[in-house]
Z-matrix of the N, CA and C atoms (Angstrom, degrees):
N
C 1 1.465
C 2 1.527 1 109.49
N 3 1.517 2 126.19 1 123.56
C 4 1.493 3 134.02 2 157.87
C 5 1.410 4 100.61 3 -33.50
N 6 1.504 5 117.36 4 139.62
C 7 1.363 6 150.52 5 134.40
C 8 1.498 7 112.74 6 -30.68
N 9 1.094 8 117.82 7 104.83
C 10 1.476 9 118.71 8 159.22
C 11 2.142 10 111.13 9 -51.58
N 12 1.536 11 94.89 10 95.03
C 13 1.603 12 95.29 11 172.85
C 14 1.406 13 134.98 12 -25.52
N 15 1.765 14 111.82 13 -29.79
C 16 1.471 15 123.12 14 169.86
C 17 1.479 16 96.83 15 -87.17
N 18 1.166 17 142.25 16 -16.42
C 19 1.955 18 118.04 17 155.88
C 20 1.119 19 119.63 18 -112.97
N 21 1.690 20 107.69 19 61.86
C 22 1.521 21 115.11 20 166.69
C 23 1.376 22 124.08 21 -76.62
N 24 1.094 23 129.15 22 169.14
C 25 1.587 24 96.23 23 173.62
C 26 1.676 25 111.19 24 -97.10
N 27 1.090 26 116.21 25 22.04
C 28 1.544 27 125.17 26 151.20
C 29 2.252 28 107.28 27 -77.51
N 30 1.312 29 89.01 28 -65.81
C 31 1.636 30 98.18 29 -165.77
C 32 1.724 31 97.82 30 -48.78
N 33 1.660 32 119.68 31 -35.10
C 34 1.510 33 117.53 32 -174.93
C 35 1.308 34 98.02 33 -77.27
N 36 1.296 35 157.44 34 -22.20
C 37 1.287 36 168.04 35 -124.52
C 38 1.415 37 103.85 36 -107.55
N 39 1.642 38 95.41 37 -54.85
C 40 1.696 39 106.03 38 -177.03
C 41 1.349 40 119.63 39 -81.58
N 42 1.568 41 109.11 40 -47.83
C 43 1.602 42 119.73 41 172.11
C 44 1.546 43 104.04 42 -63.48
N 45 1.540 44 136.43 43 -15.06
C 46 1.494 45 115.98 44 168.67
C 47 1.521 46 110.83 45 -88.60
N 48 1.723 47 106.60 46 -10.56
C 49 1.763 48 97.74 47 176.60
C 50 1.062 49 118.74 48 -71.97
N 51 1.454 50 102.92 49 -53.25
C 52 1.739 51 112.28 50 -172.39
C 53 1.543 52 99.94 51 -66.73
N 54 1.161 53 112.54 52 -26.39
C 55 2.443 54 101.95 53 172.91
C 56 1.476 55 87.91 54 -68.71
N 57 1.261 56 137.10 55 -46.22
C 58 1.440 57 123.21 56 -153.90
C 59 2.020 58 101.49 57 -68.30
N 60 1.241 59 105.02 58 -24.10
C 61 1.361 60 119.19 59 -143.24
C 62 1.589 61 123.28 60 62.28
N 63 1.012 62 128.26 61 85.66
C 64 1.300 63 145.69 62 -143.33
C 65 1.645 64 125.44 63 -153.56
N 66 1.242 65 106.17 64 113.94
C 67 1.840 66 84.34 65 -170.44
C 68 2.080 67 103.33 66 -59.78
N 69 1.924 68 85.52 67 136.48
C 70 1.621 69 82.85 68 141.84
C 71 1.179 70 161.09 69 -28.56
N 72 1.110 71 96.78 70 -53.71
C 73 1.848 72 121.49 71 -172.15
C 74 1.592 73 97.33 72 -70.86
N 75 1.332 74 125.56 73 -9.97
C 76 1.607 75 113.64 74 -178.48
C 77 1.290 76 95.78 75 -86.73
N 78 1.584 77 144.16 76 3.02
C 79 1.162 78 144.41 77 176.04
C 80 1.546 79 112.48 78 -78.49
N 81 1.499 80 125.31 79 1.66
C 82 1.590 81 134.65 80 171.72
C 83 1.544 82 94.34 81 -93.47
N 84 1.006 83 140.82 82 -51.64
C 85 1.255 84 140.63 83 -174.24
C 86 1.482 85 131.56 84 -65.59
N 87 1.440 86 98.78 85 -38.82
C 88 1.446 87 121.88 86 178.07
C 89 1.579 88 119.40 87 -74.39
N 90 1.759 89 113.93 88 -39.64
C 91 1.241 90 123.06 89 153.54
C 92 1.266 91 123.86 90 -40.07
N 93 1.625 92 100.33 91 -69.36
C 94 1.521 93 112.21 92 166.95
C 95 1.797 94 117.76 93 -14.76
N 96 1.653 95 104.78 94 -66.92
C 97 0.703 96 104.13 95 -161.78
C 98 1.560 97 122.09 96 -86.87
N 99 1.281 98 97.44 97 -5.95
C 100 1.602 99 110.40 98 174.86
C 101 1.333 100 102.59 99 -92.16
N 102 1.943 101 151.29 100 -11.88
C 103 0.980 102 142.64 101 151.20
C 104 1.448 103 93.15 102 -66.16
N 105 1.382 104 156.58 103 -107.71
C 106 1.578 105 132.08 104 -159.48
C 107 1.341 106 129.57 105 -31.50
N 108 1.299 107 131.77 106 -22.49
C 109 1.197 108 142.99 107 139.30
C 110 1.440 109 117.54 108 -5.95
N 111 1.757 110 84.33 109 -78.74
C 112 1.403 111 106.49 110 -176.82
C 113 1.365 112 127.98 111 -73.45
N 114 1.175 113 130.87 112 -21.97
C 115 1.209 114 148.70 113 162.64
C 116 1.202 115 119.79 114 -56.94
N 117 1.776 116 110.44 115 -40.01
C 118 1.578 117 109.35 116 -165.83
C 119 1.734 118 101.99 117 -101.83
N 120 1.340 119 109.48 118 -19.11
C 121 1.268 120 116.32 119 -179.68
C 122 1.525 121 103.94 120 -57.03
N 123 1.183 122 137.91 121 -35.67
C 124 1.316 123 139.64 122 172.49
C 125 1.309 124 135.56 123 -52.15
N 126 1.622 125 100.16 124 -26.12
C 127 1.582 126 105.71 125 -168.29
C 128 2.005 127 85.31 126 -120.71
N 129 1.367 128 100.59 127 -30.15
C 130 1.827 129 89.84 128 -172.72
C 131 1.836 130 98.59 129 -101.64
N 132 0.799 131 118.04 130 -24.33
C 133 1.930 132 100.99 131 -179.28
C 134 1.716 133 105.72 132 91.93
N 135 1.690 134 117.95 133 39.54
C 136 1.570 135 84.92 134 -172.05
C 137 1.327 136 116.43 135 -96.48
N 138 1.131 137 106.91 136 4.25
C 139 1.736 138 108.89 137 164.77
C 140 1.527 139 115.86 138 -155.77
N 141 1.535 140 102.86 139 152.66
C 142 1.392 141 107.73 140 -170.58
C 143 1.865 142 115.12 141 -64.80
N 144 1.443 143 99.30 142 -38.66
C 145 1.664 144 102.78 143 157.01
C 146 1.340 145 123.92 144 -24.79
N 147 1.149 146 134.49 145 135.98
C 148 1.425 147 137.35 146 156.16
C 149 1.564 148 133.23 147 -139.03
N 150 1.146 149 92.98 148 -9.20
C 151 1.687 150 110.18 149 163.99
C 152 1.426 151 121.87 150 -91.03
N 153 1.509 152 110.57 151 97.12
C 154 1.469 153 120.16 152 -170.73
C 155 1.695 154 122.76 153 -42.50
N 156 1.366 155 106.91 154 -30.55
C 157 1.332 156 121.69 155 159.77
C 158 1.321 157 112.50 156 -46.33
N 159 1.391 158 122.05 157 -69.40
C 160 1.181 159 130.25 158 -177.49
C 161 1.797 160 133.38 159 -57.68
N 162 2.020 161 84.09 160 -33.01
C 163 1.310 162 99.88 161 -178.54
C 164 2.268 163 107.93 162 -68.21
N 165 1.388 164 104.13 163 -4.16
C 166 1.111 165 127.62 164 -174.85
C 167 1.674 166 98.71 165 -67.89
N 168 1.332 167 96.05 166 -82.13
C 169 1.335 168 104.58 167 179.29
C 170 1.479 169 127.07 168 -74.50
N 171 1.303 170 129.82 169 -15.24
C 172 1.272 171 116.37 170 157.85
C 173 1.594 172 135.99 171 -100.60
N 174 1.330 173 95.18 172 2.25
C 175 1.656 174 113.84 173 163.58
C 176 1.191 175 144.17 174 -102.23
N 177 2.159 176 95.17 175 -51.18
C 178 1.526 177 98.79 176 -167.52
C 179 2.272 178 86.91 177 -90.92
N 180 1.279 179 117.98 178 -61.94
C 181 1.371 180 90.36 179 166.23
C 182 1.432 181 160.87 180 -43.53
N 183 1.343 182 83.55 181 -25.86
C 184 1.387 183 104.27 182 -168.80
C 185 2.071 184 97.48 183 -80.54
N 186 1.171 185 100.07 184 -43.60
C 187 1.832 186 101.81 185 150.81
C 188 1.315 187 123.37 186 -43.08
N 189 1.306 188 115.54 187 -47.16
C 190 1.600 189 126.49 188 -169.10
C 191 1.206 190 115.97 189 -35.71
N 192 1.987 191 98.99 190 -53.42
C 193 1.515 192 121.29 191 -127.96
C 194 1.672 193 86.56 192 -82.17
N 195 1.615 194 125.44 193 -16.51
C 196 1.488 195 116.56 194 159.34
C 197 1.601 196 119.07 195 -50.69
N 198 1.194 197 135.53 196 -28.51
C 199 1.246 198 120.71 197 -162.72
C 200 1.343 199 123.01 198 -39.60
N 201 1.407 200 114.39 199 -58.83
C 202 1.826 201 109.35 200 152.15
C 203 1.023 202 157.71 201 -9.83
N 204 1.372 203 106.95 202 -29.87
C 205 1.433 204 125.85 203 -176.93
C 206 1.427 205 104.63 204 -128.05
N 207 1.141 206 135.16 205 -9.50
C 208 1.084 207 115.46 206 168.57
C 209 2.216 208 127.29 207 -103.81
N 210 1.223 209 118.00 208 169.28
C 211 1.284 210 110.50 209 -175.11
C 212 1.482 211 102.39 210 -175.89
N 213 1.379 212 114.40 211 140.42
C 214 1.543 213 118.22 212 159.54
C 215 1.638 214 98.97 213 92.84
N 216 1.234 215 129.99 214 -123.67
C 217 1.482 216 141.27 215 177.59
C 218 1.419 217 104.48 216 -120.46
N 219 1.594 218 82.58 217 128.17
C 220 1.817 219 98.15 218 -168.51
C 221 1.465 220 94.09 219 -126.04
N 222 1.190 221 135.21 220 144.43
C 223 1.336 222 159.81 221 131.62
C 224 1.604 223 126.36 222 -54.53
N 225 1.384 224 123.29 223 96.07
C 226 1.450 225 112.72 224 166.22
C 227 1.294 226 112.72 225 -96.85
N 228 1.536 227 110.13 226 120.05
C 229 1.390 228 97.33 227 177.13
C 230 1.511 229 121.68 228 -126.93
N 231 1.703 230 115.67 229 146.61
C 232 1.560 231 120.73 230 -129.63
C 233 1.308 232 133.12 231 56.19
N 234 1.010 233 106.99 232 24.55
C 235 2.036 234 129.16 233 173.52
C 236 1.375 235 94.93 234 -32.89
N 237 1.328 236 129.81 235 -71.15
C 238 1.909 237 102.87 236 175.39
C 239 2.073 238 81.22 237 91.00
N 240 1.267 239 83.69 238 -130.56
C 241 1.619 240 86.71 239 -163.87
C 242 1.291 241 103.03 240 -89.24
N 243 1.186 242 142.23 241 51.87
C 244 1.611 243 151.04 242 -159.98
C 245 1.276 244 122.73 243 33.35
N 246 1.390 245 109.78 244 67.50
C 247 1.330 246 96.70 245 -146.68
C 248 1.698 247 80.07 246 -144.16
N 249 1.346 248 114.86 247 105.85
C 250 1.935 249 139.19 248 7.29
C 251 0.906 250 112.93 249 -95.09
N 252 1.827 251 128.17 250 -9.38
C 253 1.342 252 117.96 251 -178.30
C 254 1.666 253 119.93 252 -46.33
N 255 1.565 254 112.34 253 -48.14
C 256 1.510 255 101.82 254 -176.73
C 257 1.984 256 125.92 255 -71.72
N 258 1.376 257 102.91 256 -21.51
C 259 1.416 258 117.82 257 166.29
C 260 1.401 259 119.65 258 -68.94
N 261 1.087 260 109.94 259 -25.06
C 262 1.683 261 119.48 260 165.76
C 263 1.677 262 125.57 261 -76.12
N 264 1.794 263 106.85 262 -60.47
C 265 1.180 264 91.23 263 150.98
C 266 1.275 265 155.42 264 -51.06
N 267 1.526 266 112.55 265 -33.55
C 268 1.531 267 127.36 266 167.48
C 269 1.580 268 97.32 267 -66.90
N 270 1.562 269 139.57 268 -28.50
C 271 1.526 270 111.87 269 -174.36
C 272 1.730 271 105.93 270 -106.93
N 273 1.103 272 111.53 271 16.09
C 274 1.719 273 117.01 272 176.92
C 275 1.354 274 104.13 273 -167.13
N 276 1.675 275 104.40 274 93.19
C 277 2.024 276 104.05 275 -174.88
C 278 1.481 277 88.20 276 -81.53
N 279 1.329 278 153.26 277 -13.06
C 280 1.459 279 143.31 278 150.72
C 281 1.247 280 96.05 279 -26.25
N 282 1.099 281 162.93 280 -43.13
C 283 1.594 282 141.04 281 -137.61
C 284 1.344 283 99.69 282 -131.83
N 285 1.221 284 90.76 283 124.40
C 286 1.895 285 110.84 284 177.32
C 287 1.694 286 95.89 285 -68.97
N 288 1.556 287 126.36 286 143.99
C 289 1.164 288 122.64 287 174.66
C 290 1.831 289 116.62 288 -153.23
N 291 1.352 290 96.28 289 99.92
C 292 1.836 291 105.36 290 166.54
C 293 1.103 292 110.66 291 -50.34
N 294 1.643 293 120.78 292 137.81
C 295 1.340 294 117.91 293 170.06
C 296 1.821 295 81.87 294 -118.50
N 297 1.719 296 96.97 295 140.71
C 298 1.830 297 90.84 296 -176.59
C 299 1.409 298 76.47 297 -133.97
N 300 1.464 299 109.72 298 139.13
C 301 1.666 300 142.10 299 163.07
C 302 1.177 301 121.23 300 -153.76
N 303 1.415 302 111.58 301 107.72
C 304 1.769 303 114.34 302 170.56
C 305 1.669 304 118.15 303 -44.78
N 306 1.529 305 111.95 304 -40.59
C 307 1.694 306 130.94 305 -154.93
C 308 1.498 307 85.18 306 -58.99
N 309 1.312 308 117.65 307 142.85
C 310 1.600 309 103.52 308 162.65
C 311 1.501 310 129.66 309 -91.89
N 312 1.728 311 99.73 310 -15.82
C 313 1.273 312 117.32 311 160.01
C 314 1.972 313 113.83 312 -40.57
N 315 1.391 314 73.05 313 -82.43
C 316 1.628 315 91.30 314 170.71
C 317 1.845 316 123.68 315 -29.10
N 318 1.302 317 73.45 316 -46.91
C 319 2.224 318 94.81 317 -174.55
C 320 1.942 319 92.43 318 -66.82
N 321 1.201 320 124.41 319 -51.49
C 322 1.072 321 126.14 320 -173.33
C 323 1.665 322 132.55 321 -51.70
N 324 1.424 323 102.35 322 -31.54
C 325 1.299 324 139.76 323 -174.26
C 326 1.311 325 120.95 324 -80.75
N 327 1.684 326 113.34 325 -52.33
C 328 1.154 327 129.98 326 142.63
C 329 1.563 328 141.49 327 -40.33
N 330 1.543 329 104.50 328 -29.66
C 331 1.618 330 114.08 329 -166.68
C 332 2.163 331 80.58 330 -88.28
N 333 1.578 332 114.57 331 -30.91
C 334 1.528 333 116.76 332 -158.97
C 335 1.111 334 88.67 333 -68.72
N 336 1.462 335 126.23 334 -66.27
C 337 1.251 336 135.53 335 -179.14
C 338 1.462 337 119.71 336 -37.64
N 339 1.628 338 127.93 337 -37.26
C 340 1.124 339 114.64 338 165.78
C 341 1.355 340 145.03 339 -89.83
N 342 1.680 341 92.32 340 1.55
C 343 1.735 342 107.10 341 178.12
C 344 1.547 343 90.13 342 -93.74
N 345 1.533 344 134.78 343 -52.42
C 346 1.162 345 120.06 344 -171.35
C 347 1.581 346 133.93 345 -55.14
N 348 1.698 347 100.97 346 -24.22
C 349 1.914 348 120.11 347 156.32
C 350 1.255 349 103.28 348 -73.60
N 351 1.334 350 125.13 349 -22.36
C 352 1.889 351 100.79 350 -175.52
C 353 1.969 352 93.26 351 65.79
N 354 0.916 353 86.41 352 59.25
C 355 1.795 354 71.54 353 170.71
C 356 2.094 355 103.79 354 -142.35
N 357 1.586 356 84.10 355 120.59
C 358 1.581 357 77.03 356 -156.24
C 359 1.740 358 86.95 357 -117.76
N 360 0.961 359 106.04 358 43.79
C 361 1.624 360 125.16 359 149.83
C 362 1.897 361 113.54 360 -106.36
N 363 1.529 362 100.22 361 32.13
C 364 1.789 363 81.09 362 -172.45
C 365 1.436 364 81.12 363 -148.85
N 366 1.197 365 104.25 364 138.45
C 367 1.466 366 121.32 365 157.45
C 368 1.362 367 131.36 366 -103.07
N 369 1.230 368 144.66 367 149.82
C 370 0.979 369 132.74 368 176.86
C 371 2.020 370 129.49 369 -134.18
N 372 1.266 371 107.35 370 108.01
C 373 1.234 372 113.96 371 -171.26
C 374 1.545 373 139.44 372 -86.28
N 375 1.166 374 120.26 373 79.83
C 376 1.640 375 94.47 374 -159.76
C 377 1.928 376 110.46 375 -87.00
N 378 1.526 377 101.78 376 118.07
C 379 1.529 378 103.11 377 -159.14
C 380 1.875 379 91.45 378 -158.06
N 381 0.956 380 125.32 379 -178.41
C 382 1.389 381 153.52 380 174.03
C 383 1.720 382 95.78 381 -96.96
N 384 1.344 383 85.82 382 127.37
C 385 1.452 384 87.60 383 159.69
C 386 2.010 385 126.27 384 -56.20
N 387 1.503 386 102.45 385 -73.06
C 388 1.447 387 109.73 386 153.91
C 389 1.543 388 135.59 387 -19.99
N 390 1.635 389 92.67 388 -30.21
C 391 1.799 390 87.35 389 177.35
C 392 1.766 391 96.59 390 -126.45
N 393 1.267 392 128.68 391 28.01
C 394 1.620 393 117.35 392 171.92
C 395 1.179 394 104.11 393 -86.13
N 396 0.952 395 133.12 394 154.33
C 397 1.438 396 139.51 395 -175.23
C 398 1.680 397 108.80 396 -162.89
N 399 1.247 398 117.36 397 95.10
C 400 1.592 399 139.89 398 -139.06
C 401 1.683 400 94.43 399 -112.31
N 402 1.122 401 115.30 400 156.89
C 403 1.801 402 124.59 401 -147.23
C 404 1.801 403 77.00 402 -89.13
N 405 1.339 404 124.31 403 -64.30
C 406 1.794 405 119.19 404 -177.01
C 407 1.427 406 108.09 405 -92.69
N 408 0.952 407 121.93 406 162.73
C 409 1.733 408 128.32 407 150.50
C 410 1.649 409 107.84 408 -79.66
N 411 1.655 410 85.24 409 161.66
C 412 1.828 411 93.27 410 -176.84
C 413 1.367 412 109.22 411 -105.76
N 414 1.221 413 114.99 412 160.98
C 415 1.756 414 127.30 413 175.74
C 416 1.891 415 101.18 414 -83.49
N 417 1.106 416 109.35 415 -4.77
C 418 1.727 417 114.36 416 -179.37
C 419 1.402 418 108.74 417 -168.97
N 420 1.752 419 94.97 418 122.61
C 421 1.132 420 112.12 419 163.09
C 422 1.718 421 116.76 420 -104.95
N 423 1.172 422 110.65 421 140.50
C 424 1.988 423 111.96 422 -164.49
C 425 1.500 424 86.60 423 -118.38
N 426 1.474 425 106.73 424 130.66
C 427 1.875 426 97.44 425 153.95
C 428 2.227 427 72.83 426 -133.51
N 429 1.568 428 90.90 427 157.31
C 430 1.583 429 117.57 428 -175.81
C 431 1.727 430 100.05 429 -116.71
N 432 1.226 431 98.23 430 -41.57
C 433 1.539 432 109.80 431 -164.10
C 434 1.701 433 116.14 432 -144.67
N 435 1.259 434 110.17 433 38.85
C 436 1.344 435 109.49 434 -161.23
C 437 1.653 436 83.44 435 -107.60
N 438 1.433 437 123.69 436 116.76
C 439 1.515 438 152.52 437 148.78
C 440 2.451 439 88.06 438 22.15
N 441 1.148 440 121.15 439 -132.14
C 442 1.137 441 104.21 440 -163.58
C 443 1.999 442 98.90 441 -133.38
N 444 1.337 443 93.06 442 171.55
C 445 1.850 444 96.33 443 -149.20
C 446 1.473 445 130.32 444 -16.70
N 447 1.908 446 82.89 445 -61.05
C 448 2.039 447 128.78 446 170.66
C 449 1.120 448 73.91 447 -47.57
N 450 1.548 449 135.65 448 -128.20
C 451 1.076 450 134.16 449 -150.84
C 452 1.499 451 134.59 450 -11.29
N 453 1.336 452 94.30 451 -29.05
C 454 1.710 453 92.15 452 -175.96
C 455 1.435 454 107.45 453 -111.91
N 456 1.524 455 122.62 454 -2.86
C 457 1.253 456 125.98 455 144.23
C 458 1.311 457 124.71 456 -68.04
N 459 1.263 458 115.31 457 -31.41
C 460 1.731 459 102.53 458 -161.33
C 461 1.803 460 85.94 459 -89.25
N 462 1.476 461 132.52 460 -38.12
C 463 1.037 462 134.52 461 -175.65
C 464 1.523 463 123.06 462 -42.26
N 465 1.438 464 106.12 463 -21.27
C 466 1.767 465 112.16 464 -141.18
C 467 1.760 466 92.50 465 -137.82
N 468 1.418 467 115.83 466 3.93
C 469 1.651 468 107.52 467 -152.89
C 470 1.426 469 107.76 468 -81.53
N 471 1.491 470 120.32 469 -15.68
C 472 1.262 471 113.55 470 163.92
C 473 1.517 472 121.99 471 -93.13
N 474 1.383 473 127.94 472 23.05
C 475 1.285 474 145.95 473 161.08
C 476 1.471 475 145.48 474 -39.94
N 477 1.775 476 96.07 475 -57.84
C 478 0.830 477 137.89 476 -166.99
C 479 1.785 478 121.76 477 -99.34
N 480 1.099 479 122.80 478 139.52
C 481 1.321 480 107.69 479 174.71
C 482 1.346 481 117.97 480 -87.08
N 483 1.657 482 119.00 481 170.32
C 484 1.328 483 99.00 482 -167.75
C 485 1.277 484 146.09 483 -71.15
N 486 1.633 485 86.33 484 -5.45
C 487 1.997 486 108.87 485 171.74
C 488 1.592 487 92.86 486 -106.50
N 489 1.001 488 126.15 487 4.12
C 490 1.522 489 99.09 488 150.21
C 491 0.894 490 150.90 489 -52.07
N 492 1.949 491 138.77 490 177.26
C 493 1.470 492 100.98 491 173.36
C 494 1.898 493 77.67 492 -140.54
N 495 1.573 494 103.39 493 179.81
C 496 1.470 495 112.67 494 162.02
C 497 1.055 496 103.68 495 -100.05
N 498 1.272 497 123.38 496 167.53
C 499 1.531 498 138.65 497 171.07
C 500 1.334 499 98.89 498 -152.56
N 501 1.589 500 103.88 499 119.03
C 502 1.793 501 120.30 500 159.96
C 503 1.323 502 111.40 501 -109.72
N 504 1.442 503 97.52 502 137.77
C 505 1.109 504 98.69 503 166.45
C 506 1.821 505 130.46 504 -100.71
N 507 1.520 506 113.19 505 132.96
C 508 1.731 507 106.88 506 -155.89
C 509 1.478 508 88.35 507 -119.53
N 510 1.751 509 85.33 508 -168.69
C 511 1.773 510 86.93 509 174.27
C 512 1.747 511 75.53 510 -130.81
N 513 1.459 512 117.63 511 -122.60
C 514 1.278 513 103.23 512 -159.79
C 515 2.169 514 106.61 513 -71.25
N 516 2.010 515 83.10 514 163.98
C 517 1.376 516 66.55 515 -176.16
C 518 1.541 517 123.63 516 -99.51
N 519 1.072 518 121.46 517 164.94
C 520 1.628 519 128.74 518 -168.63
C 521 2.015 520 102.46 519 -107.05
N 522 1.143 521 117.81 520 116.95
C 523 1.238 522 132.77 521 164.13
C 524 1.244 523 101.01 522 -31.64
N 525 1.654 524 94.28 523 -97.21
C 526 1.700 525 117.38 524 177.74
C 527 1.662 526 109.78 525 -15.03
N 528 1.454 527 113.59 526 -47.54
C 529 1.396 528 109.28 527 -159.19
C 530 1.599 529 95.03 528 -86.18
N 531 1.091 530 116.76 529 -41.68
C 532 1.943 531 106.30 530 169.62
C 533 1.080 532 107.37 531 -34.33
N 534 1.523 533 99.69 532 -55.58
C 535 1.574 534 94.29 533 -145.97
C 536 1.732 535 120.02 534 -79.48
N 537 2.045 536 104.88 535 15.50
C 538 1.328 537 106.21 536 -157.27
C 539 1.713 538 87.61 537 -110.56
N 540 1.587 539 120.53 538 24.05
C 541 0.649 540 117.92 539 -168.73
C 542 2.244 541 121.42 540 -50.80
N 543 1.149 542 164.59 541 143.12
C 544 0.982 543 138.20 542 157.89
C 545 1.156 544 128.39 543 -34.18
N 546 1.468 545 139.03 544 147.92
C 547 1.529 546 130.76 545 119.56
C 548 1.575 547 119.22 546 -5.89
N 549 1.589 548 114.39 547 120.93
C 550 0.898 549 126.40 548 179.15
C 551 1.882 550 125.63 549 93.43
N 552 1.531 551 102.13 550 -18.46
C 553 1.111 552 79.25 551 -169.86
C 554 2.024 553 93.42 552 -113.35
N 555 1.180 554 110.96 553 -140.82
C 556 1.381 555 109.82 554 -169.39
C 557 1.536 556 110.77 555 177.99
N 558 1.326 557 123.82 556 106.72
C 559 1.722 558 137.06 557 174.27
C 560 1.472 559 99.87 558 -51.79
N 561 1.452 560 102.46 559 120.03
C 562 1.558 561 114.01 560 178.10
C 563 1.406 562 114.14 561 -110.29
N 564 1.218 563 137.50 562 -20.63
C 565 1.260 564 132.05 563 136.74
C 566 1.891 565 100.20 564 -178.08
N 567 1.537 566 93.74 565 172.65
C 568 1.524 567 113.18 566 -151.04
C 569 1.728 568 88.61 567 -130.48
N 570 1.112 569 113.61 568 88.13
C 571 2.029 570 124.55 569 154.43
C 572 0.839 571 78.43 570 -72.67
N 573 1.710 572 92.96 571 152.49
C 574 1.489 573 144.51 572 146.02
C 575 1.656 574 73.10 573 -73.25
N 576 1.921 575 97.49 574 156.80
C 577 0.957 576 146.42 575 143.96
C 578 1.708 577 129.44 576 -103.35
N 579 1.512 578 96.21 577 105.12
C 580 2.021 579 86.90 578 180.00
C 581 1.152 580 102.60 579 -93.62
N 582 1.588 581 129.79 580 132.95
C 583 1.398 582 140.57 581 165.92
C 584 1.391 583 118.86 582 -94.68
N 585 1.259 584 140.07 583 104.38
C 586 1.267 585 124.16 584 -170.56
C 587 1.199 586 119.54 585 -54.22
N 588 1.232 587 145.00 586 136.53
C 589 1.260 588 149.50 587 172.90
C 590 1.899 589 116.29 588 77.33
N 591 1.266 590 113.74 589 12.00
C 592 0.865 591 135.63 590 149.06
C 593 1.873 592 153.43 591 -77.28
N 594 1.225 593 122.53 592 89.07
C 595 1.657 594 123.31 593 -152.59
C 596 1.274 595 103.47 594 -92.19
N 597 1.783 596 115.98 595 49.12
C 598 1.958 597 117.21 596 -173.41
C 599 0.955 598 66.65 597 -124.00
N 600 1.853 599 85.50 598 165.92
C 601 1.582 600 128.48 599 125.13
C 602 1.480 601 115.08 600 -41.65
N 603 1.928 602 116.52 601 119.90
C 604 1.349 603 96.05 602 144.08
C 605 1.319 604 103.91 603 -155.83
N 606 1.660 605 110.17 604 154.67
C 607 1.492 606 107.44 605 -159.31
C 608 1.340 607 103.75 606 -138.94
N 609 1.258 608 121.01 607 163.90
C 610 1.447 609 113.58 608 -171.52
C 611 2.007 610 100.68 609 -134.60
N 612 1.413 611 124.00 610 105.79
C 613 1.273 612 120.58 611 -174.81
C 614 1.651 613 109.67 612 -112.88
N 615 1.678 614 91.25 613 113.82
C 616 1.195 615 113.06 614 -170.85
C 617 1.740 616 102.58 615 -94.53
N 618 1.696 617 107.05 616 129.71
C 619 1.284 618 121.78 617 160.58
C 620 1.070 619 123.45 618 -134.09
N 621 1.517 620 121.72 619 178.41
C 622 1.519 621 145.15 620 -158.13
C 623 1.421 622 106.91 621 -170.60
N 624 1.556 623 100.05 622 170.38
C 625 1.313 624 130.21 623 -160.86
C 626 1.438 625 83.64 624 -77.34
N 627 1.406 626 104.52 625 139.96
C 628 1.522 627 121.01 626 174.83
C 629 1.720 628 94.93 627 -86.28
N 630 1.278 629 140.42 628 145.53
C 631 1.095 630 145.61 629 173.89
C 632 1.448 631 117.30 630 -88.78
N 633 1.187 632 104.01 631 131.32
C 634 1.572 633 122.39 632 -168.22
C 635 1.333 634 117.30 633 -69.63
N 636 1.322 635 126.25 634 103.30
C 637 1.354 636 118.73 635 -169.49
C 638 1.644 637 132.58 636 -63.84
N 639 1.655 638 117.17 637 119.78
C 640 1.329 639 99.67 638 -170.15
C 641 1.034 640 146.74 639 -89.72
N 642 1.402 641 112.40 640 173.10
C 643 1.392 642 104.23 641 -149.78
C 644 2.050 643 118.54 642 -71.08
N 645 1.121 644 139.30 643 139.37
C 646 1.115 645 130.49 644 -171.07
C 647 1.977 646 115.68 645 -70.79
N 648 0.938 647 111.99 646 131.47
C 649 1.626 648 109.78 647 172.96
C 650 1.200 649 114.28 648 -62.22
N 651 1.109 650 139.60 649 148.00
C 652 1.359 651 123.22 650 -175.13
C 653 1.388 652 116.98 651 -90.96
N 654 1.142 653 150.50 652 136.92
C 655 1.443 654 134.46 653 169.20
C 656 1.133 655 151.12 654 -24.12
N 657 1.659 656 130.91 655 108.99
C 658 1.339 657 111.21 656 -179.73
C 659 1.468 658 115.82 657 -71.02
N 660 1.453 659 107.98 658 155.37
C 661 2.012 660 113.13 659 -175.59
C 662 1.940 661 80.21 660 -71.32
């Protein structure tokens, strides 16, 4: 059956910018990059998505809805198909942005993807999170899909600078998993995420370094 022309993944493209408030014109770029997407997803597997329509709304927006929270040099780590790191850079070339993937598939795809945007705000790393060890720390760390919080805290904790924060991205949120947060660090708050054209849960739980309590002076007699 033909595509209804108003849910192309152009027509969803535009109607999720202008909901995002978002310039238009990032809709040449974003295509772009969602036609290689689609192309490479075939021979490499990087997402279970396959309907470019869809890959609209549960990727390149559903990336977007970070713009807010992030600034300066951000870290995505397990980017997979750049996903939000490359949707971010294309909508704010202000922000320096690591794409980190061990897969080499993945790593490969990413380096294509960023010569074919011309976007020389993106780096690309293929490394372990656990063993990268990067010349500065970042003001943002992103996991989208990285296994569950703990995990992607204890993974990433030397990452970050010390006013940095993490940012995961969830769908609904899990108590238990807040509350399994590590030692040291501390949930600083949990947005909703609105996705246009989207009928989920999605939430975005931002943390930081819990602050080290200081030490007391001792008394003068």
């Amino acid at each position: 059956m033909a595509r209804n022309p108003k849910d192309s993944p152009e027509a969803r493209l535009l109607a999720g910018l202008l909901a995002l408030t978002l310039d238009p014109g990032l809709a040449g770029p974003l295509l772009k990059h969602l036609g290689e997407l689609v192309i490479w997803n075939k021979a490499y597997n990087l997402t279970a998505v396959r309907d470019p329509a869809e890959m609209v709304t549960r990727h390149l927006l559903d990336s977007l809805t970070l713009l807010p929270f992030v600034s300066g040099r951000v870290l995505d780590v397990g980017s997979g198909a750049g996903l939000p790191g490359l949707p971010l850079a294309i909508a704010k070339p202000e922000l320096h942005v690591t794409l980190l993937d061990a897969n080499g598939k993945k790593a490969r795809f990413l380096r294509h993807a960023q010569r074919q945007l011309g976007l020389g705000n993106v780096e690309v790393v293929e490394e372990r999170a656990e063993k990268y060890k990067p010349a500065t720390p970042y003001k943002g760390v992103i996991s989208r899909a990285f296994a569950s919080l703990r995990e992607f805290l204890e993974a990433t904790a030397s990452l970050a600078a010390p006013d940095g924060q993490w940012l995961a991205m969830k769908g609904k949120l899990d108590p238990a998993e807040l509350a399994a947060v590590p030692p040291g660090f501390k949930v600083m708050q949990t947005p909703r995420l609105n996705v246009p054209g989207l009928a989920e849960d999605r939430h975005l739980v931002i943390c930081s370094l819990s602050p080290q309590p200081t030490a007391l002076s001792p008394a003068v007699p």
